[in-house]
N, C-alpha and C positions, 0 to 999 in steps of 0.2 A: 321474664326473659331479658338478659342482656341485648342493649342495643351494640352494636360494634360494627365497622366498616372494615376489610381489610383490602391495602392499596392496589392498582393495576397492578404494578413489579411485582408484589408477591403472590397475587394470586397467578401469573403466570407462571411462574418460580414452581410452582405448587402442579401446576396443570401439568407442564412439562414433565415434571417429577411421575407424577403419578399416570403419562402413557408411555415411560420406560419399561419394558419387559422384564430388566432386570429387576427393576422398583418393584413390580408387582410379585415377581417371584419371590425377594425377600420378606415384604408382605405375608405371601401364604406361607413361606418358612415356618416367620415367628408363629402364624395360627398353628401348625403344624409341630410345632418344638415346645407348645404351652407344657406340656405332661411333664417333657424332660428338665425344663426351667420347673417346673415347682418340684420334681424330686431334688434337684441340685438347689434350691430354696430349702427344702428339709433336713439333704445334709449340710447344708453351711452353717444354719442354726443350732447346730449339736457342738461348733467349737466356740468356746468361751471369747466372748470381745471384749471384757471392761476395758473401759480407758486407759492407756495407759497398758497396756497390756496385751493390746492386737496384734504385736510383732510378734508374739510367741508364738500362735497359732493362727491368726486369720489372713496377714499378712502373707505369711510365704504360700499359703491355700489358693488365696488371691491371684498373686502372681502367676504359681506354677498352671493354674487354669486360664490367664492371659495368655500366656507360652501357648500352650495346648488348643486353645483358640483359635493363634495365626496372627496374635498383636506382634510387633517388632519392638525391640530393646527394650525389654521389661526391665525393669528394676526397683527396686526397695529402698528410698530415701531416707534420710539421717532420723525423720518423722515416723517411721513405719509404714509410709503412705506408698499404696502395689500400684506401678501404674505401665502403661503400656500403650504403642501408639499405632495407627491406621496411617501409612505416610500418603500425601497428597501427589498429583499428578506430577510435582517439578520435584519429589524428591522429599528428604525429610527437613528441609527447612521450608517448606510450602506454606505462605497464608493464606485465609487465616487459618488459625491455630485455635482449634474448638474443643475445650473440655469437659464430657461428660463423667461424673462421678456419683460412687453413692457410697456413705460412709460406713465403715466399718465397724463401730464399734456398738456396744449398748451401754444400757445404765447397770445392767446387772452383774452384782460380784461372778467372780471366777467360782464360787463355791455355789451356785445356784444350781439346780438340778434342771435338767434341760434334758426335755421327752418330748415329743411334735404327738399330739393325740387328734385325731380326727373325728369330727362330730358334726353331722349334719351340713357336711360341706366346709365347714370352716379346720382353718388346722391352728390350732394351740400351742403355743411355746415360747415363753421369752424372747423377746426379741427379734418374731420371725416375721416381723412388717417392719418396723423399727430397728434397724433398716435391710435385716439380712434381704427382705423382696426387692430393695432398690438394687442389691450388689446383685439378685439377680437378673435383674433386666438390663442395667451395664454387661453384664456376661453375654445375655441372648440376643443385643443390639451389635456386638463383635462378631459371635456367630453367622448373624445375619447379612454382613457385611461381605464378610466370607465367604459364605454358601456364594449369593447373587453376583459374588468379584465386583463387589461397586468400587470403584477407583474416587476418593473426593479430590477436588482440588485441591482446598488445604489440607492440614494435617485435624486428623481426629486422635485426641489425648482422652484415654481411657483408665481413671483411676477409682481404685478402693481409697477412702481417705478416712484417716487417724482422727480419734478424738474430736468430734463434731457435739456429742452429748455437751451439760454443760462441763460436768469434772475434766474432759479434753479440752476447754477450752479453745474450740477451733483449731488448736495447733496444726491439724493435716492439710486445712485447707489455705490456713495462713501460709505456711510454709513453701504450698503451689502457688497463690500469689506474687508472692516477695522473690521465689526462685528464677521461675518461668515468665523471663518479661515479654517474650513472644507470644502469650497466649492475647485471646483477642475476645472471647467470649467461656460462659461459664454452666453449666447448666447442672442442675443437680436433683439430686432424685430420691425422695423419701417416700414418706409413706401415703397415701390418699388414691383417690379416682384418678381414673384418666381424664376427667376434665379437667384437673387442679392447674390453675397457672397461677405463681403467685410469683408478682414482678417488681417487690418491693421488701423492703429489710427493718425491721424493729430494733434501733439501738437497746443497746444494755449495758448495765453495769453493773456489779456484785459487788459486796463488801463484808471481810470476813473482821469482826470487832474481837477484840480479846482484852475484858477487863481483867483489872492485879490490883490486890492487896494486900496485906499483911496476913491477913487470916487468924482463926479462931475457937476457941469452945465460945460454943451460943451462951453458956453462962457465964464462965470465970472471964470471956474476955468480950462482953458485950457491951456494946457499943461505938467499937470499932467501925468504920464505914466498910459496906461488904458492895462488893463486885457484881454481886444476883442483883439487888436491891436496885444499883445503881440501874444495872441495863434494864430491870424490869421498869424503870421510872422512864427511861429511852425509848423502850418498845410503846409503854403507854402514850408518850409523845409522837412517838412517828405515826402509830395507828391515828391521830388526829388530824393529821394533815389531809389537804383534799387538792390533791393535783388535777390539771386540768382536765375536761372528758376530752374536749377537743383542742390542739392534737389531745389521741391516748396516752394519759401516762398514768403508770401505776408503783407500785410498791407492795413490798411482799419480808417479812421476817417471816424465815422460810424453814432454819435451825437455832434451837440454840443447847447449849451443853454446858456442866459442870457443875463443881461441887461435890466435895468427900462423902459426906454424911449429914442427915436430917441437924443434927448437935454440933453444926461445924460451920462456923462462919467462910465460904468460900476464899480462898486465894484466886482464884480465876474462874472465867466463864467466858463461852464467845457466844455468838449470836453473829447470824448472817442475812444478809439484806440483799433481795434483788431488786432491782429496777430496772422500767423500761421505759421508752416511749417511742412514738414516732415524730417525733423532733428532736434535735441534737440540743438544743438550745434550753429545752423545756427540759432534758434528760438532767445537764448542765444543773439549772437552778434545784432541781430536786436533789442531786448530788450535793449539793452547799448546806440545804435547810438540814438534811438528814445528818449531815458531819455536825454539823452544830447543836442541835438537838441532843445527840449523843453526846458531846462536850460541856453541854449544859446539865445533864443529867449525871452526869462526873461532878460538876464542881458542885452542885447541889446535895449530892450525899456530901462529899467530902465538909460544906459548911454546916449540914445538921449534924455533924457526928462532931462529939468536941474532945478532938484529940490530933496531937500533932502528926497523926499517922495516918497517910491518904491511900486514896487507888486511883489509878491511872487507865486510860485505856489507850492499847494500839489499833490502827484500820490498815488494812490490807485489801488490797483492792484486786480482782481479779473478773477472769473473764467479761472483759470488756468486747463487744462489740458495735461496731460503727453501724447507725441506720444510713437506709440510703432507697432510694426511688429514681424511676426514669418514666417517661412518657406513655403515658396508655397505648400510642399508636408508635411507638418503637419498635424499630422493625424487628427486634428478639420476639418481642409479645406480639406484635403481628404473624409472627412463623409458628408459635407455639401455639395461636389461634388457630392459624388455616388448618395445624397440622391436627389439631384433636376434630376438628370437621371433617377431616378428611376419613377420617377413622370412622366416622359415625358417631360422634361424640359430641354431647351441647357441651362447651368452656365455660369455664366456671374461673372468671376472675379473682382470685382468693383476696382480702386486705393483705397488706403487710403483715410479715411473722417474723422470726429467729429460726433462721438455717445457716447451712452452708454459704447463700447468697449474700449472708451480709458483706463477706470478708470481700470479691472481687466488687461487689456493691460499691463498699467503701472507700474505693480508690477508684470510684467511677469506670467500673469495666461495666458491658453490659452482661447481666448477671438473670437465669430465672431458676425458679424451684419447682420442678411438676411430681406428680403422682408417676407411683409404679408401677397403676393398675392396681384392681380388685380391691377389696375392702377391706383396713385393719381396725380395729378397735384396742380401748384398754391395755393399749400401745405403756410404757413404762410401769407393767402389772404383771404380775406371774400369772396372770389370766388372759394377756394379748394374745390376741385372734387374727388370722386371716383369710378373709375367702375368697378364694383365686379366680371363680368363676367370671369368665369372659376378660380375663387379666392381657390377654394377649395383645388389647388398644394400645397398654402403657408403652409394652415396647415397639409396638408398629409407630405409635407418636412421636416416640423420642430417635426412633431411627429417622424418621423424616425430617422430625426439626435441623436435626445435626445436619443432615443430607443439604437442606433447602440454606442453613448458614456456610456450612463450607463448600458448597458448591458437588456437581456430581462432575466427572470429569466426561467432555464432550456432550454433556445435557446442558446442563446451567452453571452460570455463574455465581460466584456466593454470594449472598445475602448480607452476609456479615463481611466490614469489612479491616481494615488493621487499626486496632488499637493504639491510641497513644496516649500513654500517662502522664499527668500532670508532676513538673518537674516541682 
């Protein structure tokens, strides 16, 4: 069992909170609304999200159920990202400014077949933890809001966000970052228990290779340096490196493709490379040995092949994410403690991962990632499960955390307090 303290100020934050009548009525709301959140969980999961794709259907789904809610000035940004706002006691420019989100989209094609089957308590269907159950407790934390008329002090920013998998490349949540320079706090919400608090960010970076050559028949024109050849002499080099355990960092060739035919010397192939660590520094040097490994494995075909005709490779770097961490007893992770206690729930300090949290992470906002309740598995599988039972903490949690940072109007004062970014 974790040791942890959390301070005088928030544990009164907390107390206060939770002998409001209103507090507690929204409370039994959410136990009371569990049915109708996991129906509105079953149908969200029937519209297709792949990346890149979510404005077509889940986007405007999103919203028009913000509307319908009781959020004020919903709208649809340039991102596809539905968002909608709870305005604070002075109005709609009230700090702070606290955003709860849960992203929209999945890993799975638009042409996936998508059926919610029910078995033994769990329900089945692509995508329907990952993350369609966090867009629903975003929903049933606005409801709740609603029902009980809790007035916060700041403003509460309620969004569905774009492209969070990795082929979105973050773009939904970058895009709330870099826009909204008012916002002051970030929370977000995938898939796991309602004890998950995970208050730390795993840098990354990808790299998509594409080697070229002249190409060939494997007889008539052998000996040509080939493109396969090369990267497989690459991959065999990278797989030999040994990054350090402490910090983690790892490495992964994850795809690779190409090539016409068995009797065909390739003209191209790519191959892609993730990396991560929790050090920005350690992420850095692995970035360098990896480019050069693969440069060296270029000019290594090109010198046993004896011919004036070479291959080249280009690197294309994408989905980058910035790591980033804050203090154990930061008062975000202090709130996100009391708050899953408060529920009845032991916290469960997650290490460091890759979410949503990296992006406000990264520019030093305070940032966390919690559970949405109940239990998913097999999450990026046409076999993802999840089982809803007693799912109703995630959102009684994440109503309170929000509550206990932006403040309740005439109960307490925020917790959270205005953000400022490093110029």
């Amino acid at each position: 069992m974790q040791t942890y303290t959390v301070s005088q100020d928030v544990a009164s934050v907390f107390s206060a909170l939770l002998a409001d009548k209103r507090v507690q009525n929204a409370l039994e709301f959410l136990k009371k609304d569990h049915d109708f959140r996991i129906d509105e969980i079953k149908e969200m999961v029937l519209l297709h999200g792949e990346s890149y794709k979510e404005h077509l259907l889940r986007s405007p789904m999103f919203k028009a159920k913000l509307e319908q809610y009781g959020a004020k000035d919903c709208v649809i940004d340039a991102e596809g990202n539905a968002m909608g706002y709870v305005y604070g006691s002075a109005g709609p420019s009230a700090r702070p400014k606290i955003l709860l989100e849960g992203h929209l989209d999945t890993v799975f094609s638009e042409d996936t077949p998508l059926q919610v089957v029910e078995k033994d308590g769990r329900l089945y269907c692509p995508g329907i933890c990952d993350n369609t159950a966090g867009m629903g407790l975003v929903l049933a934390v606005l409801r709740a809001l609603k029902h009980a008329e809790l007035t916060p002090v700041g403003t509460i920013m309620l969004a569905g966000t774009t492209g969070e998998e990795a082929k979105g490349q973050s773009r939904g949540i970058r895009a709330l970052v870099r826009d909204h320079l008012d916002m002051d706090a970030a929370i977000s919400i995938e898939r796991g228990d309602t004890d998950r608090i995970t208050r730390g960010a795993v840098a990354v970076k990808r790299y998509e290779f594409t080697f070229s050559g002249p190409g060939g028949h494997s007889w008539n024109a052998f000996g040509l340096p080939s493109p396969i050849h090369a990267m497989g002499a690459a991959i065999a080099k990278i797989s030999r490196l040994t990054p350090p355990a402490s910090p983690k960092t790892t490495f992964n060739v994850g795809v690779v493709g190409g090539g016409a035919s068995v009797n065909s010397i390739a003209d191209s192939c790519t191959m892609h490379v993730d990396m991560r660590s929790m050090s920005q520094d350690e992420l850095a040097k692995l970035d360098a040995q990896i480019l050069a490994l693969v440069d060296q494995a270029v000019a290594e075909e090109n010198l046993f092949r004896a011919t004036e005709q070479r291959i080249s490779v280009a690197s294309r770097a994408y989905g980058a994410k910035p790591g980033g961490d804050q203090p154990l007893d930061a008062v975000i992770v202090q709130a996100a403690y009391a708050a899953t206690t408060a529920v009845g729930v032991e916290p469960t300090l997650n290490p460091p991962a890759s979410t949503n949290t990296n992006i406000p992470l990264g520019v030093g906002m305070p940032a966390l990632c919690i559970g949405c309740g109940g239990v998913g598995k097999e999450n990026h599988s046409l076999n993802e499960w999840y089982d809803p039972a007693n799912s109703y903490t995630g959102p009684q949690k994440a109503l309170l955390l929000i509550l206990a940072l932006a403040g309740l109007d005439s109960v307490t004062k925020p917790l959270m307090g205005k953000f400022t970014r490093k110029s």
